[in-house]
C-alpha positions in Angstrom: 1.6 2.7 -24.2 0.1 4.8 -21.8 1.4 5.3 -18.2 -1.8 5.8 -16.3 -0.8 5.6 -12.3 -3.8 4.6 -10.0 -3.5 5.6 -6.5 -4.2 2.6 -3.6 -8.1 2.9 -2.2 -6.6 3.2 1.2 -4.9 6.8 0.5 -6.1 9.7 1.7 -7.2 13.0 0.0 -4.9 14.3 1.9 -2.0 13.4 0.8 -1.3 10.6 3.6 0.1 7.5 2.8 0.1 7.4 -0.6 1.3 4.2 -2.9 0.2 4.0 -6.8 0.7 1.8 -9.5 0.8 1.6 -13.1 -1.8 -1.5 -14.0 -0.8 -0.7 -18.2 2.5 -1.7 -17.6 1.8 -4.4 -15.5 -0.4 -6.1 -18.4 2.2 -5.6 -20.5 5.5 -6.7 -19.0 4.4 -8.8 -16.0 6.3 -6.2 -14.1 4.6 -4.0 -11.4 5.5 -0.5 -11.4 5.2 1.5 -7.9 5.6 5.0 -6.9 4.9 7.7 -3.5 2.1 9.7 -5.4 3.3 12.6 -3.3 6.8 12.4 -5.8 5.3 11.8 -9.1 8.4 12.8 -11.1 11.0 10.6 -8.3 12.0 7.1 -8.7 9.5 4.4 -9.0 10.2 0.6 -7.6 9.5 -2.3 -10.0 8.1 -5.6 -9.2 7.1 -9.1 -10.1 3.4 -9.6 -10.6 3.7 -12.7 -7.7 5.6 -10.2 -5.2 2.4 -7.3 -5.8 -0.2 -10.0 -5.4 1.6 -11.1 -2.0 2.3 -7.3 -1.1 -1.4 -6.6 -1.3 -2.9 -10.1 0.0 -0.6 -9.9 2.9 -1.9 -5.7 3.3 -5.5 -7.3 2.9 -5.3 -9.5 5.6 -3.1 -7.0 8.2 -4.7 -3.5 7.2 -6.5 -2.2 10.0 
């Protein structure tokens, strides 16, 4: 399987706030990788698929 990382829409090409995840994975194991894209090669943090949907429902709604 390939680990294909895709970086959140609401980082910058600058290198600000950063988040990624890998969506192969995810498919896979039900388990949501997610990393700082600014340390590629340092620790990731792994979640469940029902704790991502309600990280990025809750960002939807607060995001400004």
């Amino acid at each position: 399987m390939t680990t294909e990382w895709v970086k959140s829409s609401y980082s910058n090409q600058d290198g600000g706030n950063c988040v990624e995840w890998c969506p192969s994975v995810a498919a896979g194991t039900g388990i949501v990788p997610v990393r700082d894209s600014k340390v590629p090669a340092g620790p990731s943090l792994t979640v469940s698929r029902a704790a991502w949907v309600g990280l990025v429902e809750y960002v939807k709604t607060t995001a400004v």
